[in-house]
LOLO-72579 format. One line per 4 residues: number of its first residue (from 1); their letters; for each residue x, y, z of C-alpha. Coordinates in steps of 0.2 Angstrom, whole numbers. Example, Ala and Ser with C-alpha at 12.3 -4.5 7.8 and 13.67 -1.06 7.14 Angstrom:
1) as) 62/-22/39; 68/-5/36 .
% end
This chain:
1) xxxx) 643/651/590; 637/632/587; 620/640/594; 616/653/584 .
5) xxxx) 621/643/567; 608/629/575; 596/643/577; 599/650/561 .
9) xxxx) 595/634/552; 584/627/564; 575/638/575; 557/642/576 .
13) xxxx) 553/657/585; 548/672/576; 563/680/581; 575/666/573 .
17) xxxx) 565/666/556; 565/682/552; 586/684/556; 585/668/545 .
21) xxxx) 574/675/532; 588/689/530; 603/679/530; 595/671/517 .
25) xxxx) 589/687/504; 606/694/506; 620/679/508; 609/667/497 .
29) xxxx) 601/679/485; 610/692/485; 596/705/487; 594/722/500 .
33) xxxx) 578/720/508; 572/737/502; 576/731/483; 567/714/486 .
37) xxxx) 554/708/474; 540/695/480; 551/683/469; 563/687/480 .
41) xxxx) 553/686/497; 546/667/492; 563/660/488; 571/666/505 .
45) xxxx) 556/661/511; 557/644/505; 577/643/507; 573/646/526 .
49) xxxx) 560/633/525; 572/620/516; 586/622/530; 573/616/542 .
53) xxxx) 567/600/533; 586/596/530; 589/595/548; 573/581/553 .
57) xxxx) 580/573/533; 596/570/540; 589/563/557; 577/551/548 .
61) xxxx) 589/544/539; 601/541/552; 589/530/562; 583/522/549 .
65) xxxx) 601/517/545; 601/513/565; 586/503/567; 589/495/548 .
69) xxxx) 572/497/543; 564/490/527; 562/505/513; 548/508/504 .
73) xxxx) 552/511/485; 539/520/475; 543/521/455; 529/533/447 .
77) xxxx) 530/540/432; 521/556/438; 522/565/457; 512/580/457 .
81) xxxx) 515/587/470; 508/605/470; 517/620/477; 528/618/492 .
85) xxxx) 529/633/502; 512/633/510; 511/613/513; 528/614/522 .
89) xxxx) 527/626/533; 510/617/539; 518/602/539; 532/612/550 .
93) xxxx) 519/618/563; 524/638/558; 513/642/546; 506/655/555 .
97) xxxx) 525/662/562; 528/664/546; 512/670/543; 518/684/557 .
101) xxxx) 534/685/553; 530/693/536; 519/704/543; 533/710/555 .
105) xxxx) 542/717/537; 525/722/529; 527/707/517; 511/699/509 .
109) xxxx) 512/683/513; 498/677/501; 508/687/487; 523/675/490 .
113) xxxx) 514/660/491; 507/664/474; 525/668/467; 528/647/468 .
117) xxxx) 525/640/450; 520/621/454; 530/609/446; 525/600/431 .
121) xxxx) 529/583/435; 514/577/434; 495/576/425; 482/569/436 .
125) xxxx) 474/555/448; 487/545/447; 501/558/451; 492/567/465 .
129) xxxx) 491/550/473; 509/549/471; 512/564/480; 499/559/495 .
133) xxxx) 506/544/497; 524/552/499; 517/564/511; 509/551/519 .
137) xxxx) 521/538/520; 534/554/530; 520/559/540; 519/540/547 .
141) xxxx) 537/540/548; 541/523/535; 555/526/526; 553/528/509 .
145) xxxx) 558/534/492; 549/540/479; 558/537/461; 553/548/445 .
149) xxxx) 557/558/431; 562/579/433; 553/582/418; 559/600/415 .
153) xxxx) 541/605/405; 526/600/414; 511/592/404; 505/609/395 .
157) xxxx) 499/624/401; 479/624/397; 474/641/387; 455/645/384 .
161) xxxx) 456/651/364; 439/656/358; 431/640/366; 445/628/360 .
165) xxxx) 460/620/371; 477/627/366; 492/621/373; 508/631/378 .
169) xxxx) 524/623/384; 525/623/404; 542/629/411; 540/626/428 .
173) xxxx) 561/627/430; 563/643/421; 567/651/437; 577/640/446 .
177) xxxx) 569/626/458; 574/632/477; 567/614/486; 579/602/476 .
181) xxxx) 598/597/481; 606/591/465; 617/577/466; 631/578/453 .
185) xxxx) 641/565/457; 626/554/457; 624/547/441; 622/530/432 .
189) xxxx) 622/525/413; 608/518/405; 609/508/389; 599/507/373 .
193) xxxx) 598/501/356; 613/489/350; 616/471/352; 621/458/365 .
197) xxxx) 633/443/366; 635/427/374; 651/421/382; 657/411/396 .
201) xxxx) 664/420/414; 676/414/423; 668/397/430; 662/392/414 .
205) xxxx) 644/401/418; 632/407/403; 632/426/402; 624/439/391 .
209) xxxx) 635/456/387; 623/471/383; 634/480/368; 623/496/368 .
213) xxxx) 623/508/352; 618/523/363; 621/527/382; 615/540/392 .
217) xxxx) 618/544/411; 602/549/422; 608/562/435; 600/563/453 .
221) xxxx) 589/577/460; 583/579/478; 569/584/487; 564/582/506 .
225) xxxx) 545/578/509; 540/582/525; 529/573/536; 514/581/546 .
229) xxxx) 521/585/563; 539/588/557; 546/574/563; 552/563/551 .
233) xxxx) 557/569/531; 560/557/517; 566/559/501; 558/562/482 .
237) xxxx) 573/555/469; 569/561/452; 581/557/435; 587/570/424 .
241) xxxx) 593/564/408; 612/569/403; 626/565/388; 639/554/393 .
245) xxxx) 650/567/386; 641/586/385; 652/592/370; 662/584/356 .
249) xxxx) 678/597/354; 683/584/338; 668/590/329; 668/609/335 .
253) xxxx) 687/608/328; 684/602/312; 669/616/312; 653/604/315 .
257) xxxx) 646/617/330; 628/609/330; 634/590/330; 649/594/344 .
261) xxxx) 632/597/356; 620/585/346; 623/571/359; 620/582/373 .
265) xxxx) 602/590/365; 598/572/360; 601/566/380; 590/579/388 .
269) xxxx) 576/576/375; 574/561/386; 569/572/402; 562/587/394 .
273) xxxx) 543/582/394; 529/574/404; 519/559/395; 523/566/376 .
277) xxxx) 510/565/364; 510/546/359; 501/545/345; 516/547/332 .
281) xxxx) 527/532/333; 541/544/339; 531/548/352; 528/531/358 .
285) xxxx) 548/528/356; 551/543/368; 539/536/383; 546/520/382 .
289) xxxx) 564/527/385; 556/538/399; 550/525/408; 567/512/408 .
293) xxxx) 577/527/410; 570/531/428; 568/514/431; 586/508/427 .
297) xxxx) 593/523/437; 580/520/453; 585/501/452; 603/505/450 .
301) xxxx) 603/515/464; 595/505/476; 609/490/473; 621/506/475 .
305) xxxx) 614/509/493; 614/492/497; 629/488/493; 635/500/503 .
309) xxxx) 625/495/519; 627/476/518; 636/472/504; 628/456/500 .
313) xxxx) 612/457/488; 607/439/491; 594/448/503; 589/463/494 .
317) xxxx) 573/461/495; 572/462/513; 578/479/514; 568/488/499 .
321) xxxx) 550/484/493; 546/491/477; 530/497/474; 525/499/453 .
325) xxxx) 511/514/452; 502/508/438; 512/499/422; 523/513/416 .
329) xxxx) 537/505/428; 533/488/426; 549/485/416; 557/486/432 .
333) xxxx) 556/467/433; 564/463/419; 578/478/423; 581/472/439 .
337) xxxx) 585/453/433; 597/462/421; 608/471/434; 607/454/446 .
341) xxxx) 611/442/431; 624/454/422; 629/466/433; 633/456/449 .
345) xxxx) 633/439/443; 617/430/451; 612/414/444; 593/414/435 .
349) xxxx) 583/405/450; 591/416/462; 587/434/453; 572/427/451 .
353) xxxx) 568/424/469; 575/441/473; 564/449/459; 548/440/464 .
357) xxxx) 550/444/480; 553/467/478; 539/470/469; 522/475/472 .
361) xxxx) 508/480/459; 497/494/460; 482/493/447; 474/509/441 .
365) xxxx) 462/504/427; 449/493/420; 451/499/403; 458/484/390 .
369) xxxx) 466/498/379; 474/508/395; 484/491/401; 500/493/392 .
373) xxxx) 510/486/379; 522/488/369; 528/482/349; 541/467/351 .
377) xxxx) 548/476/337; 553/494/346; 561/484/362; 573/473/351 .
381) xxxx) 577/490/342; 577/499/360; 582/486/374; 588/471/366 .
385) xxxx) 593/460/381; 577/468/392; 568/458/378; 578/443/382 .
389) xxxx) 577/441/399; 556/446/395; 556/427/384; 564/419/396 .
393) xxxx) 555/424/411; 537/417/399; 546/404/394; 548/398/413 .
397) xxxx) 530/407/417; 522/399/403; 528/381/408; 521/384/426 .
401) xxxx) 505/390/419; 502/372/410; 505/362/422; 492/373/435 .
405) xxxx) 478/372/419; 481/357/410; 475/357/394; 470/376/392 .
409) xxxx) 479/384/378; 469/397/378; 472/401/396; 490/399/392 .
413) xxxx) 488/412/376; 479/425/388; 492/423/402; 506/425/390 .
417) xxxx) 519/438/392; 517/442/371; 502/445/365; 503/438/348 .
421) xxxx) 485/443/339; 486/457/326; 507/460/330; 515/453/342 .
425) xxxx) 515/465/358; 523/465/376; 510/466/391; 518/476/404 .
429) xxxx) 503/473/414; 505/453/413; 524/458/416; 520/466/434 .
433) xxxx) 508/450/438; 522/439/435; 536/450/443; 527/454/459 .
437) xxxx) 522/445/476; 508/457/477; 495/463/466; 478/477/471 .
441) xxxx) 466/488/463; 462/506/473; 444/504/476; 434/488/480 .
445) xxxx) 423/487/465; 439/491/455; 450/476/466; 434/465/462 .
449) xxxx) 430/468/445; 451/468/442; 449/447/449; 434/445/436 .
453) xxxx) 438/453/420; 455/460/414; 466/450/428; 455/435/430 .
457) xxxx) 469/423/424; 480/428/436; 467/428/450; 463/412/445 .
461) xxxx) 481/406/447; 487/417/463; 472/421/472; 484/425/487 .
465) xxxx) 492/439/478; 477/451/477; 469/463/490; 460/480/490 .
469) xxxx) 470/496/495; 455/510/491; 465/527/489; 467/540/499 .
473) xxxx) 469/560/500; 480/570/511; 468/580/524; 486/592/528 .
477) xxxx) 485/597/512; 467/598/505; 458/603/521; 470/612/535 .
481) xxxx) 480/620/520; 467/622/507; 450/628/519; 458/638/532 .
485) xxxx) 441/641/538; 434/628/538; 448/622/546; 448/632/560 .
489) xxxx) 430/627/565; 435/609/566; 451/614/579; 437/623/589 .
493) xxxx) 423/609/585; 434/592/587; 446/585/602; 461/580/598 .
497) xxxx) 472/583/580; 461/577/565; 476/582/554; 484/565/560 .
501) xxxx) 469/557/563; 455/560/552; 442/547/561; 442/561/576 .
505) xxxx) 430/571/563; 415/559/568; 413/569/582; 406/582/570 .
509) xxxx) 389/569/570; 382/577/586; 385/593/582; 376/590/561 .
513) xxxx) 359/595/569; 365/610/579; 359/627/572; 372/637/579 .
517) xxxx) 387/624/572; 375/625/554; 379/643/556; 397/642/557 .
521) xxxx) 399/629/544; 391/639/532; 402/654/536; 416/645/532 .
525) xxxx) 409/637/518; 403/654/512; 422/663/513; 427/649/503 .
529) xxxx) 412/652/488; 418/672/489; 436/668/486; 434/655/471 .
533) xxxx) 419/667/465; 436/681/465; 447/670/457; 434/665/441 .
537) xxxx) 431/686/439; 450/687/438; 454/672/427; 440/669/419 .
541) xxxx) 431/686/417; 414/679/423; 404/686/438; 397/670/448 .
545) xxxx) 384/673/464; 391/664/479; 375/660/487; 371/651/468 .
549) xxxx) 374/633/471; 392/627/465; 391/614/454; 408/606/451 .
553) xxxx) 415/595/440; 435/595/437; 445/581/432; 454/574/414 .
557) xxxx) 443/575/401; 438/558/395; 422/553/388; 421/541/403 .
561) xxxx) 419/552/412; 407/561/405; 406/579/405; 395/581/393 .
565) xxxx) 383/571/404; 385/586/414; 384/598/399; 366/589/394 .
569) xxxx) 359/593/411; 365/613/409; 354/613/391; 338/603/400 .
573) xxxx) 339/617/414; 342/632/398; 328/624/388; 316/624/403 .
577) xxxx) 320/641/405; 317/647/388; 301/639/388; 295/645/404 .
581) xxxx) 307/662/408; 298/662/425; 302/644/430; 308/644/449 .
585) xxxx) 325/637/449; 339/635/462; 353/646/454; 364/636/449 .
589) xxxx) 384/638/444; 392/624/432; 409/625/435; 421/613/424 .
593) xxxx) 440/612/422; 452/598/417; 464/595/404; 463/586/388 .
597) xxxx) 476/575/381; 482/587/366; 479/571/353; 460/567/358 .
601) xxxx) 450/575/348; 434/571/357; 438/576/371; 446/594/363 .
605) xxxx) 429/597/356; 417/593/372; 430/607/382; 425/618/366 .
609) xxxx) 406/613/368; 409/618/388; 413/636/383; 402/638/370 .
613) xxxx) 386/636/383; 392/646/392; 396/660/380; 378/659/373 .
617) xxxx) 369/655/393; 379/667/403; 371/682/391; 354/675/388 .
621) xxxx) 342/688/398; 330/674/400; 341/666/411; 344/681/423 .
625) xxxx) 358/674/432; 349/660/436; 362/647/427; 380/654/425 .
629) xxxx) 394/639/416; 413/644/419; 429/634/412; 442/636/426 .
633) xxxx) 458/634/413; 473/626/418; 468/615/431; 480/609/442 .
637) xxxx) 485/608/461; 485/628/463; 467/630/459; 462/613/466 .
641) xxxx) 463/620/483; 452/634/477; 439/626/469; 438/612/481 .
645) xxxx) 432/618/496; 420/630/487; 408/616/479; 391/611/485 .
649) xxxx) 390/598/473; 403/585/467; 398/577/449; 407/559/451 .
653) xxxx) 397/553/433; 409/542/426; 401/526/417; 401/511/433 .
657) xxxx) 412/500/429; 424/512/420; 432/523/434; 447/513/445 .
661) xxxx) 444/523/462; 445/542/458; 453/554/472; 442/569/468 .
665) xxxx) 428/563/474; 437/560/492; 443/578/490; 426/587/488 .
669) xxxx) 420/574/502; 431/582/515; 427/599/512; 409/594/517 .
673) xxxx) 402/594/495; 388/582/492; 390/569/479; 380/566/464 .
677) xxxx) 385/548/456; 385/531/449; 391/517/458; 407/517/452 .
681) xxxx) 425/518/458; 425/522/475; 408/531/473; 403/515/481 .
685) xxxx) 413/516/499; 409/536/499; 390/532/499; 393/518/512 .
689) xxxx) 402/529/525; 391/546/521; 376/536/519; 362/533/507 .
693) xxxx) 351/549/513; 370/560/509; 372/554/493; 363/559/477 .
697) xxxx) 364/541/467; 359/539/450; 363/529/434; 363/508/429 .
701) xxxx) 376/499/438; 389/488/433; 378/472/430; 366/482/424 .
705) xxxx) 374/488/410; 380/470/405; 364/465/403; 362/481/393 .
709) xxxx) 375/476/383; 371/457/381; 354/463/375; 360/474/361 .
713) xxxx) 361/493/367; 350/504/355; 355/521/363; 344/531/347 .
717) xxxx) 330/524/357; 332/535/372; 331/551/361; 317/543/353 .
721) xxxx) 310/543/368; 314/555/379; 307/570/372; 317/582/385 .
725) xxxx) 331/572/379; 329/574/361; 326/592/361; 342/595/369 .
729) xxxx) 351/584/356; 341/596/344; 350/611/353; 367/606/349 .
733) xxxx) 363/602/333; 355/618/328; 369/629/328; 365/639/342 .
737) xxxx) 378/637/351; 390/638/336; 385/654/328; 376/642/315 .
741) xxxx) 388/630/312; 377/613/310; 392/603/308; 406/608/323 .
745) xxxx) 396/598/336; 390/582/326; 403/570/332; 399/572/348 .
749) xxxx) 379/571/345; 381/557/333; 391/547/344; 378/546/357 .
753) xxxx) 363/544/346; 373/529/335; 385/523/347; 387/530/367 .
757) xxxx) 401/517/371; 400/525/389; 381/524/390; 377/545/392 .
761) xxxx) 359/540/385; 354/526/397; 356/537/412; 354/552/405 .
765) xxxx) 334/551/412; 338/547/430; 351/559/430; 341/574/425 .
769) xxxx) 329/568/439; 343/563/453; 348/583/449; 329/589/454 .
773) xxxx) 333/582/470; 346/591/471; 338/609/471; 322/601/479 .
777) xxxx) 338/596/493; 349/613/491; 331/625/494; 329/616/513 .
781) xxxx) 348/622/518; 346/619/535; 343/601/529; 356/603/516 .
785) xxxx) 370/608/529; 367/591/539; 373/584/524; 387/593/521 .
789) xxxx) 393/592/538; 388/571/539; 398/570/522; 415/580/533 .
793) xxxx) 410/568/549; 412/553/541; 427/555/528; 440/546/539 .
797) xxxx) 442/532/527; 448/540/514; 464/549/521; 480/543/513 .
801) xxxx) 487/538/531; 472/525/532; 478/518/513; 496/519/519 .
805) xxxx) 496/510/536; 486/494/524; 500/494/513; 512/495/526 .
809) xxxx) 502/479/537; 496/469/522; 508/470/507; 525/479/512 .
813) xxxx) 527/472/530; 535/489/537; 532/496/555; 535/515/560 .
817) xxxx) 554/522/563; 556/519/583; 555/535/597; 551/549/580 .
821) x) 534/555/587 .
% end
């Protein structure tokens, strides 16, 4: 009997997952199989998944608790994750049992995959890198954590309405969320607003008591992360908000029925949505609770499970490192001083010590206005003592930072905690340097342009501190899961498991040449075009040629980044052709996605510019196919592992100098696109490994454009002299692609004649021309699939396995659970 429930759970044969995926539709769902609805189908399938993860869960953390290994800690204020199911069961080794398993009841298994909604607990970059890491960090069997928010709306749901973005609310949970345990009886109170007071404890000791106005309680919510191999699981820990007390019967019996459940509405406001729109000052209030209400409940539990290991915090730090992704939970440094001095009774020097010596920091941009910070004002209103402990811990800082540079008040001013120019501000950025024995940047430009420009100080002061950890991508999910074919070659092609170990793809060099292998690559390559080319017809509702070259750019949309860099290059291509109807070009597809934050206007009206090219392009008879532009809406993990392995081309444009690492770039990479960039981000180590002859480079670099800068940059010059240039600017402004309306695209035009903070103009000349080489490239496609398949061959550096074993050696000092693989 204790077998069959193992196998039931556990097992793996074809045999054991279909009895399992029964038990499950009837005793778990409730459903007869001939009633069943594909709903129905995915969460029995993913029930049935679940069990099997809980089993290696259990086991990791049993010898973790055996061996006491150190824990890695990851507070992110965004994992996004992408759907389960698929990744999973890859993950598990039975992708394809399953696979044959639905086919045994003439279930679609594509159809039930596609019944997952992806959860909305994330935006971009940052939290895909999150969610690598974690699948990363399980795959290399360090046990880890990952801390965040269960946001119960996602970001917003991109719709496409007459050109412009329009955002609807993202529901992800509205049907229920069938990977997740939630843990009732888990749950700690977090403070805001009110006052504290002094007093004297039992020994005579200065201490601070938090009186809080307000006091909510952050409930846990589990889910397993598997590693590649199925060997070892760890766990994502994310914090739903809840009233200490869900209903007031006081007020419902004196006939108040809106305030007897206003606490509890006010309480899950807290969780309800991903990175609100900060531009109102309520909007600002609500991230800053967001991120101390995660990080107060991550922090809390920690000391909770350390207690109950060792029961002595005095070396806390030796069993969890704390990694900070980015500054949104930088105030755990001040947080977790406040649960060592208040809560269990430390003395400062010794907090400190502890503090100091948990945290790491994780960098992700060189913008000034992107670091940070945050109105003295709203944390005295909002977290009183936090803002205490914050003086005290400049005050101390501060002291040190004289005696290190003697006579520099300025130094001293720039180093400060407060920035006290135009209102006096937190730096939650200055806060993580202080707070952590570790500090890096995610690409080497960004780590060496992060030690001579925004963080120099600190550089200057702990040059020890600082390393390079260049991101990463997951090659389970966005090769082996995402490009089956392409995957399927590269079992045939390369010895040894390149899922684990990406570095065994460089044995794809000797084959870059062989016509036979360029065959096969291009068939796989091709299947991949045909599906995303199906996809765009049904969401989209534009017909694209597969054997046209995909041009792809899809990321957030930021001027930085400069889509409309891109969008220039469409109109010098439609102006050509209007001029000479019989010009012989490459046909081409532009395809752009990527979401605009809903308060940026600019960045709103360059997604409206997008559609309104191609709404005049696409039916232009001139063009005869030639160019096609589509906006894929909505962008997110889902269609990611669509439109990835379906480019030719990769546009990595940003500005040098502006883009921290990017992850996109590393993503098209591995499914064998070519890049056309600047020397920006991690642009730079993608052309070093691929090689100059793989790599279409263009653009001024990042000394470049400081001397551009230092010189006065005129950017109406460039249209002045670039008559391709100016004609195109002409376009816009003529109303031809605003049904005559002179006036809708002037702030964009405008901008980059009078202004171009980003520099569009400057490289706007050798970016046309870099794009020549490109269909001068894609005509010769024997030549062309070298490239691709030397792009593939020599990816291994950019696997998140790669980035996590350099974390583990150089900053978290963490070694592999014993006798797992």
């Amino acid at each position: 009997m204790a077998r069959a429930k193992e196998n039931l759970r556990t097992g793996l044969s074809r045999k054991e997952l279909n009895k399992a995926f029964e038990d499950h539709l009837i005793y778990t769902l409730g459903r007869l199989p001939e009633v069943a609805t594909p709903f129905d189908y995915y969460q029995a399938a993913a029930y049935v998944t679940r069990d099997r993860m809980m089993d290696r869960w259990i086991h990791s953390a049993r010898t973790a608790k055996h061996q006491q290994a150190r824990t890695v800690c990851y507070l992110s204020a965004e994992f996004l994750l992408g759907p389960h199911l698929g990744n999973n069961l890859l993950n598990l080794g039975i992708l394809d049992q399953v696979r044959e398993s639905a086919a045994d009841q003439n279930v679609d298994f594509e159809a039930i995959l596609a019944e997952e909604v992806e959860p909305g607990l994330g935006n971009g970059g940052l939290g895909r890198l999150a969610a690598c890491y974690m699948d990363s960090l399980a795959t290399l069997r360090i046990p880890a954590i990952g801390y965040g928010i269960r946001y119960e709306f996602g970001m917003f749901e991109q719709v496409i309405r007459d050109g412009w973005q329009v955002e609807k609310s993202d529901n992800w949970l509205r049907n229920g969320n069938p990977w997740e345990l939630q843990r009732p009886k888990l749950r700690f109170p977090v403070r805001f607003g009110g006052h504290t007071e002094s007093y004297q404890d039992d020994q005579g000791r200065y201490r601070v008591r938090w009186v809080p106005e307000e006091v909510v309680v952050g409930v846990a919510y589990d889910t397993p992360i598997l590693g590649y191999g199925g060997k070892h699981a760890n766990m994502l820990r994310l914090w739903k908000a809840e009233a200490c007390e869900t209903f007031d019967f006081q007020a419902f019996n004196v006939g108040d029925y809106y305030q007897a459940v206003e606490a509890q509405m006010a309480a899950e406001n807290l969780t309800k949505v991903l990175y609100p729109n900060d531009e109102p000052e309520v909007g600002k209030e609500l991230r800053l609770r967001q991120q101390y209400f995660f990080v107060s409940c991550a922090l809390q539990d920690m000391l909770r499970i350390h207690t109950l290991i060792s029961g002595d915090l005095t070396d806390f730090h030796a069993k969890f490192t704390v990694q900070l992704n980015d500054t949104h939970p930088a105030i755990a440094v001040a947080e977790l001083m406040r649960l060592l001095l208040d809560d269990h009774g430390m003395g400062w020097e010794q907090a400190w010590d502890i503090t100091r010596r948990t945290f790491a920091y994780t960098n992700h941009t060189l913008l000034p206005e992107a670091l940070e910070t945050w109105p003295v004002e709203l944390f005295e209103r909002l977290l009183p003592r936090l803002l205490e402990i914050i003086y005290e811990i400049n005050r101390r800082f501060l002291d040190e930072v004289r005696i290190h540079f003697i006579d520099d008040p300025e130094r001293v001013r720039r180093l400060s905690l407060i920035d006290e120019d135009g209102g006096r501000r937190i730096r939650m950025a200055n806060l993580a340097c202080v707070g952590s024995y570790a500090i890096n940047g995610v690409a080497r430009l960004h780590t060496e342009l992060l030690k001579s420009t925004v963080l120099k100080d600190f550089h200057d002061l702990w040059p020890e501190k600082f390393s390079n950890k260049t991101n990463g991508v997951s090659p389970r999910r966005f090769l082996a899961l995402s490009n089956p074919a392409l995957a399927g070659l590269l079992d045939e092609a390369v010895e040894g498991d390149w899922r684990y170990d990406l570095d065994r793809l460089r044995q794809l060099e000797a084959l870059a040449d062989d016509a036979a292998f360029q065959e096969r690559w291009q068939a796989a390559q091709d299947a991949a075009k045909a599906g995303l080319a199906r996809l765009i017809a049904r969401r989209v509702g534009v017909t694209v040629d597969p054997a046209s070259l995909f041009d792809v750019q899809v990321k957030r949309i930021h001027e930085y980044k400069r889509q409309h860099l891109n969008v220039l290059h469409v109109l010098t291509l439609y102006h050509r052709l209007k001029h000479d109807p019989g010009l012989d070009l490459v046909p081409r597809t532009f395809i752009f996605g990527g979401k605009a934050a809903p308060g940026y206007h600019m960045a709103k009206l360059i997604i409206k510019l997008i559609n309104a090219v191609a709404e005049v392009v696409n039916h232009d008879p001139d063009v005869a196919g030639r160019l096609k532009v589509v906006f894929f809406p909505n962008f997110n993990v889902s269609s990611a592992q669509h439109i990835y392995p379906a480019a030719d081309l990769s546009e990595q444009i940003s500005t040098a100098g502006m883009e921290a690492s990017g992850t996109g770039n590393m993503k098209f990479m591995l499914n064998g696109a070519l890049t056309i960039g600047t020397l920006d981000g991690a642009n730079v180590e993608i052309r070093e490994e691929a090689g100059p002859d793989n790599f279409f480079l263009f653009g001024l670099t990042v000394e470049q454009l400081g001397q551009l800068r230092a010189a006065g940059y005129r950017p109406w010059e460039c249209w002045r002299d670039d008559p391709e240039l100016g004609a195109v600017l002409d376009l816009i402004d003529s109303g031809l692609f605003s049904h005559g309306d002179r006036e809708l695209f002037k702030p964009i035009t405008d901008s980059l004649r009078h202004c171009d903070p980003f520099f569009l103009m400057a490289d706007y000349r050798t970016y046309v021309d870099t794009q020549n080489e490109v269909s001068h490239a894609f005509g010769d496609r024997r030549h062309w699939r070298r490239m691709s398949i030397l792009n593939t061959a020599r990816v291994g550096k950019f696997s998140s396995d790669r980035a996590i074993r350099e974390y583990c050696e150089d900053i978290w000092k963490v070694s592999p659970l014993e006798g797992q693989r």
